[in-house]
N, C-alpha and C positions, 0 to 999 in steps of 0.2 A: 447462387453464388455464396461461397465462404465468407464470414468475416474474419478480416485480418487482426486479432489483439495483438496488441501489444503487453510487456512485463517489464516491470520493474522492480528490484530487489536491493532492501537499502536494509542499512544496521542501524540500527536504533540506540539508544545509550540507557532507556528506565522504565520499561516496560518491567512492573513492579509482581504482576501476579496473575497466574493463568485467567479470573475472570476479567482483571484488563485486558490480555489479550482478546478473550471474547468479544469486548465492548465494541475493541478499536477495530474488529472486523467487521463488527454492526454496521458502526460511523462509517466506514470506509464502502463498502455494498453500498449505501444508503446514496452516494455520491454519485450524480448525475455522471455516466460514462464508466463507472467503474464495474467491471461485472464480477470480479473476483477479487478476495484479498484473504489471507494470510499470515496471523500473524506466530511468531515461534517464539513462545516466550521464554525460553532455556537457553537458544539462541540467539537474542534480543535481534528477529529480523523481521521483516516486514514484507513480503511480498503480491504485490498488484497484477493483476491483470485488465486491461481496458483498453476501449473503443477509441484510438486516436481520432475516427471520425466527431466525436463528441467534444473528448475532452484532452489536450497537449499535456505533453510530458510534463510541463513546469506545473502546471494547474494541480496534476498528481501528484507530485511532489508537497506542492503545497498543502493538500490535504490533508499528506503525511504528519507532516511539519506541524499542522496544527495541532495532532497527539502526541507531540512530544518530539524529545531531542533526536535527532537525525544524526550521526555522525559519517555516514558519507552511503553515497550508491554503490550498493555488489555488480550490480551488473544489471543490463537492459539489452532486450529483445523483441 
């Protein structure tokens, strides 16, 4: 059986330098339920993929949140 991810795709406000970028894709994999993440540092966005069996949307978010300013959700799938 497949698993079902979930994504979610948020803009971010200070995502300051491509090895942030790297870091915050480290922290972010590292997160219990997250099995993907992306971040575009040019485009200041953020995108997640993960196991709603694990981990809820809000918890994702929060994750986010913790590296920095969010300025709102692109979209979720």
């Amino acid at each position: 059986m497949e698993k079902k991810y979930k994504e979610m795709k948020l803009l971010a406000d200070d995502i300051t330098c491509t090895s942030c970028a790297g870091d915050m894709e480290i922290i972010l994999r590292d997160t219990a339920g997250i099995v993907d993440a992306a971040v575009n540092y040019r485009e200041d966005t953020i995108t997640v993929r993960y196991d709603p069996e694990i981990i809820d949307r809000k918890k994702v978010y929060v994750a986010v949140r913790k590296l920095g300013t969010i300025k709102k959700i692109l979209s979720e799938s």
